[in-house]
Backbone bond lengths (Angstrom), bond angles and torsions (degrees), N, CA, C in turn:
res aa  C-N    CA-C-N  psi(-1)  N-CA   C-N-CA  omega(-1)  CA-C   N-CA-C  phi
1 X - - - 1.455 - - 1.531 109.25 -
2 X 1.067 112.18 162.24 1.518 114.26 -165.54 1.646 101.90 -126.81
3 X 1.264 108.10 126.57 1.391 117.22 -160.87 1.826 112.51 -101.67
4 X 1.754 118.71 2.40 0.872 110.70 -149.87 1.768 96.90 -86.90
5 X 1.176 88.85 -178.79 2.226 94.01 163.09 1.031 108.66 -148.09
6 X 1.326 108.24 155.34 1.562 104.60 169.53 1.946 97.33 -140.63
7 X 1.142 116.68 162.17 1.481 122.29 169.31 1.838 108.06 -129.61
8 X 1.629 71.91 163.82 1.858 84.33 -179.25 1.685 99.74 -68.78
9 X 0.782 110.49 162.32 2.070 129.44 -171.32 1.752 103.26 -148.99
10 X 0.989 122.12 122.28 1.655 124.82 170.01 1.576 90.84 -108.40
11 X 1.142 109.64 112.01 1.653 131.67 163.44 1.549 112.11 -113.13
12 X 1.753 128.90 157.28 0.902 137.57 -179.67 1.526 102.71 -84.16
13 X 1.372 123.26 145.54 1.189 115.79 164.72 1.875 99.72 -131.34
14 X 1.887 84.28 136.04 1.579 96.96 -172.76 1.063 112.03 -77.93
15 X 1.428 138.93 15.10 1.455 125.78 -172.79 1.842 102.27 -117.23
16 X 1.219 109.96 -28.08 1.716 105.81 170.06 1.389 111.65 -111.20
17 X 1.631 127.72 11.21 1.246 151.66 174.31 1.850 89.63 43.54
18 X 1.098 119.17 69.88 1.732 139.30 -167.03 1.495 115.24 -145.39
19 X 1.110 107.27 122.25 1.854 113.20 177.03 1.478 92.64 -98.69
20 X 1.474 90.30 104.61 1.803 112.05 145.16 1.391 133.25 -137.34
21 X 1.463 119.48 170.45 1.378 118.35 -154.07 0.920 121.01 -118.81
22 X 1.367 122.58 118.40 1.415 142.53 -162.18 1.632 110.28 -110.73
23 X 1.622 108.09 146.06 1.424 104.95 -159.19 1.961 96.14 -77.99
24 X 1.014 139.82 146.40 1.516 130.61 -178.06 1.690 99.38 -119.77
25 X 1.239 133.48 148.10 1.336 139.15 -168.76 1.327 106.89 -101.35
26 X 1.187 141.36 115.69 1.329 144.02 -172.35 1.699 103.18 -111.01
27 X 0.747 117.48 -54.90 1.513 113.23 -178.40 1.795 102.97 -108.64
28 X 1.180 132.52 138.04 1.166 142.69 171.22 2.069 109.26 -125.66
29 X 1.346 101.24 111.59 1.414 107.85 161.51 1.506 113.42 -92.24
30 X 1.564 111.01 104.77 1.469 149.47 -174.42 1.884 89.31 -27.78
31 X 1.898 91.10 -74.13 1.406 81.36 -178.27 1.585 141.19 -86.72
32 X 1.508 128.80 46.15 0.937 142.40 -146.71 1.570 91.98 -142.37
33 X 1.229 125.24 -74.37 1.621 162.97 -156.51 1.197 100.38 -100.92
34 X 1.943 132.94 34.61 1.426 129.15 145.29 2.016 125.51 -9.86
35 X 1.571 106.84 -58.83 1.293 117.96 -166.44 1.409 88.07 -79.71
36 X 1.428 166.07 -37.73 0.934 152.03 -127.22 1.725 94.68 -104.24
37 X 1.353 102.02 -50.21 1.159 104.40 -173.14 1.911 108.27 -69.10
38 X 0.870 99.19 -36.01 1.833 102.42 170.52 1.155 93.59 -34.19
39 X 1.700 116.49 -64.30 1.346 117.01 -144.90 1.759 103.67 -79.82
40 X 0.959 120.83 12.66 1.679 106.53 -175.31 1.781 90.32 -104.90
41 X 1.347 106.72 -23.52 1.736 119.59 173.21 1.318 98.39 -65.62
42 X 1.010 132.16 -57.83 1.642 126.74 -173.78 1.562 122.35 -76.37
43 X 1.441 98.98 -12.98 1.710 108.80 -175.58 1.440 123.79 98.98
44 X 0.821 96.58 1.58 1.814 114.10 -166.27 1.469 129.57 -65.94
45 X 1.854 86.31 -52.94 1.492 107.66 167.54 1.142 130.46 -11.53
46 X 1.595 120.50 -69.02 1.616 132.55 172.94 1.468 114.28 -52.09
47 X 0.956 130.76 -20.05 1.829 130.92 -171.44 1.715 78.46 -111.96
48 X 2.069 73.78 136.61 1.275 112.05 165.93 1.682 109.57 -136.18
49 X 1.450 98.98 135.79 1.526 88.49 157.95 1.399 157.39 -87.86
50 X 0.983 125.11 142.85 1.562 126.77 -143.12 1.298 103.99 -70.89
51 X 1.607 137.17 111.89 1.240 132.29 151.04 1.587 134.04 -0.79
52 X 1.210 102.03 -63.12 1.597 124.15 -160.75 1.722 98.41 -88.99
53 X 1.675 129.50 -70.65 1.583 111.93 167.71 1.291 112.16 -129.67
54 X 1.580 112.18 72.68 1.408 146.90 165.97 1.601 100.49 20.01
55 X 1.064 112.47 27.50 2.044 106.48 162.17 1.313 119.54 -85.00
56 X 1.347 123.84 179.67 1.840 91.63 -161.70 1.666 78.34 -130.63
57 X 1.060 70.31 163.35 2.340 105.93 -165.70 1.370 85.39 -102.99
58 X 1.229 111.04 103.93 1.181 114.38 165.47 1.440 121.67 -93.70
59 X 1.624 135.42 148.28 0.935 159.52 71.08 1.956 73.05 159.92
60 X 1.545 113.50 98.77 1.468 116.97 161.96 1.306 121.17 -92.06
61 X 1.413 113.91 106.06 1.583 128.14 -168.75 1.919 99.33 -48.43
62 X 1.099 117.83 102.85 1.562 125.38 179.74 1.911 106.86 -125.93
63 X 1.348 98.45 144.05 1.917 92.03 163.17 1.110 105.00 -78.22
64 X 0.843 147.37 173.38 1.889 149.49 131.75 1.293 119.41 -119.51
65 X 1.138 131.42 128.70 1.561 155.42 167.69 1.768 111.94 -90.56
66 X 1.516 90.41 104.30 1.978 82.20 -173.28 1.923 77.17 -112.98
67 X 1.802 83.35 151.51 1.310 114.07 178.44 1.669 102.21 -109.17
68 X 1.445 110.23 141.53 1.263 109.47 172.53 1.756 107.06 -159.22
69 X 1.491 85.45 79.85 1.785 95.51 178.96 1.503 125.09 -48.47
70 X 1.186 112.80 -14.39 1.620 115.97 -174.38 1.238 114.49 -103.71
71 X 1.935 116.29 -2.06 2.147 111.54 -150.39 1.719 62.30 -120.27
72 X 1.741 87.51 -163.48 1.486 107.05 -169.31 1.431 71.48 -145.23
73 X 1.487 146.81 164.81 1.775 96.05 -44.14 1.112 117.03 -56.37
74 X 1.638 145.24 -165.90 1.530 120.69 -173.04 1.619 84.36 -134.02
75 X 1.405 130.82 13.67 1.121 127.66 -179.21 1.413 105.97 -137.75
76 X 1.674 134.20 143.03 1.703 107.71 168.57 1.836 71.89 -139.54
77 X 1.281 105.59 132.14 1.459 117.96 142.65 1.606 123.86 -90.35
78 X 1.564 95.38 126.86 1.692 103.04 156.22 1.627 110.50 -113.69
79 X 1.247 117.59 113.69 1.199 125.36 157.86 1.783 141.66 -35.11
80 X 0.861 148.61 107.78 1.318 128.15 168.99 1.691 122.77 -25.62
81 X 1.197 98.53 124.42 1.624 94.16 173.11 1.069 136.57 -39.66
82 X 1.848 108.33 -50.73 1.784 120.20 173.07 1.443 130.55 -60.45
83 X 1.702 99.24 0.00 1.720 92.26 -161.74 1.388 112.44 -128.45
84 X 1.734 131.54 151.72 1.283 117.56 -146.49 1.671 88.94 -108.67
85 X 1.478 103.67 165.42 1.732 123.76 -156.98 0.979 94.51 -54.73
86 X 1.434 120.06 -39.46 1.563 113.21 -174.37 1.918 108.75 -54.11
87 X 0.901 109.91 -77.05 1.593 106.93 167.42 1.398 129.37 -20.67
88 X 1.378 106.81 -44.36 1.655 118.67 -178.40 1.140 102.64 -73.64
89 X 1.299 136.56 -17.48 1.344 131.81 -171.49 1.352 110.56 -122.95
90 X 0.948 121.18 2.97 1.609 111.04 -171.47 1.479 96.92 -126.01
91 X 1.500 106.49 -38.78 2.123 109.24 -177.02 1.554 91.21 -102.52
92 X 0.934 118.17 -101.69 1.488 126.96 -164.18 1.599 138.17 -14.50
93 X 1.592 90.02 -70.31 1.216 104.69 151.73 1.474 163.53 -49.67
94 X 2.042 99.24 -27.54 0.846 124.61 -172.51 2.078 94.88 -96.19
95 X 1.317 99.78 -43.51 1.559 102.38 168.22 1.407 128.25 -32.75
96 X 1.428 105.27 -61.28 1.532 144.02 -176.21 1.891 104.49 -56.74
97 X 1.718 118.27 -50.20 0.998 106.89 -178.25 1.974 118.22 -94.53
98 X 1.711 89.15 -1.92 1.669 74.43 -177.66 1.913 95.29 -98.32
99 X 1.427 117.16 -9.00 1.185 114.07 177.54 1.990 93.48 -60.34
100 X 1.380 118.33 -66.50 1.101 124.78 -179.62 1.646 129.17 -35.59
101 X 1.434 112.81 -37.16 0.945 131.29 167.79 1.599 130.46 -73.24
102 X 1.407 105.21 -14.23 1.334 139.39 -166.55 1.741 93.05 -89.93
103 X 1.438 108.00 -57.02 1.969 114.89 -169.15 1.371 79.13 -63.03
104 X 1.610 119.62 -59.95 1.670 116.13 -134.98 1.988 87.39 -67.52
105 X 1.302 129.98 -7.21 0.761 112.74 -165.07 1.814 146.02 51.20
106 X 1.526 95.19 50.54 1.302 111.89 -162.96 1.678 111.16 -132.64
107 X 0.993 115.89 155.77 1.313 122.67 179.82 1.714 123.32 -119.19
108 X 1.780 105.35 -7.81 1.460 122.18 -158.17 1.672 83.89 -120.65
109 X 1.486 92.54 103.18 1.598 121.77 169.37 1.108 123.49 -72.19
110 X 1.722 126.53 -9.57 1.683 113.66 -146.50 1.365 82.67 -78.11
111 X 1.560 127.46 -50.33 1.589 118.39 -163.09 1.627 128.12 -33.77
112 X 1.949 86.42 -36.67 1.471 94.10 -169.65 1.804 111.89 -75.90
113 X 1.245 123.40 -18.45 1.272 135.40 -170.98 1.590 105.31 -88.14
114 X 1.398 117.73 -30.75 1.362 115.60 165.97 1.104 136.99 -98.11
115 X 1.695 118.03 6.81 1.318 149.46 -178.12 1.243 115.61 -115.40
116 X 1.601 135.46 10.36 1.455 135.74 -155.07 1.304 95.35 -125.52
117 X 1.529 113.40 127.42 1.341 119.20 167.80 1.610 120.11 -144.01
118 X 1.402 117.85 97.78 1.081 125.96 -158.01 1.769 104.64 -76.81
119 X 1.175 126.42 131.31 1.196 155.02 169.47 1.445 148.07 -87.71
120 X 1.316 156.77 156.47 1.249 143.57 159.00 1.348 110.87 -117.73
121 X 1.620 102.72 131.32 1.666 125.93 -172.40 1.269 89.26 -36.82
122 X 0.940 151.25 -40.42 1.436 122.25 -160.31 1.935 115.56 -90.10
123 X 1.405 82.67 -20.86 1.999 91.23 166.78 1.905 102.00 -73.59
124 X 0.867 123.02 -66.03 1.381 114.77 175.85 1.659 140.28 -3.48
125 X 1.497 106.30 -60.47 1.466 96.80 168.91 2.024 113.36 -67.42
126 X 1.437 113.76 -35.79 1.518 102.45 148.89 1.111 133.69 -14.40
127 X 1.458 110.21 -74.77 1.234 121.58 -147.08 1.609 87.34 -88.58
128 X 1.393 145.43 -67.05 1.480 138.24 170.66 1.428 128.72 -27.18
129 X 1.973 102.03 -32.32 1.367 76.76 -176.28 1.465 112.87 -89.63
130 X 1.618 129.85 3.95 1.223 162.04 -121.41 2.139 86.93 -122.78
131 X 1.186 92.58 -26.79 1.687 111.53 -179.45 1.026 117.63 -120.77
132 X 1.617 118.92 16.50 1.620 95.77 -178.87 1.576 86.90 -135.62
């Protein structure tokens, strides 16, 4: 089963100066979502392409929550760039793992508190390819 999510996102895109909505990945299950994770290794991740004249919107400020049921930690958060710790931890974060906890269908948290290691997008392709 595949644990990841993603939601709709309305971002500006500078090339048809047009707000449209692109699906954004909030939770990624490592082993489910192979290509996704490539792509945060290659840099890619953040660009999406634009609906309306398919150029890509680059770099959409998103958190991401990667799942990785088999590594230790089994969770790594990267935060959105724009937003302060307080936020990442009190809205975001807390969203992200009870949404997660919600698919995995679980109620027994300790794993997630001893498995969580919050990160910066730019440590990420590191640490993945270090796991893949």
């Amino acid at each position: 089963m595949d644990y990841s999510y993603s939601r709709p996102t309305e971002v500006h895109c500078p090339h048809c100066n047009q707000m449209v909505t692109v699906d954004v990945w909030l939770i990624l299950d490592q082993g489910s979502q192979p290509d996704s994770i490539h792509s945060i290794i290659e840099g890619s991740f953040q660009t999406h392409p634009c609906p309306n004249c398919s150029k890509s919107i680059q770099k959409v400020d998103q958190p991401i929550l990667i799942y990785q049921s088999k590594l230790h930690p089994s969770l790594l958060f990267a935060p959105a760039l724009k937003t302060t710790l307080k936020e990442d931890q009190t809205h975001t974060l807390q969203q992200l793992v009870q949404h997660l906890m919600d698919t995995l269908d679980t109620s027994d948290d300790d794993w997630i508190m001893e498995g969580l290691k919050r990160v910066r997008w730019k440590q990420l392709p590191i640490i993945l390819s270090k796991a893949t």
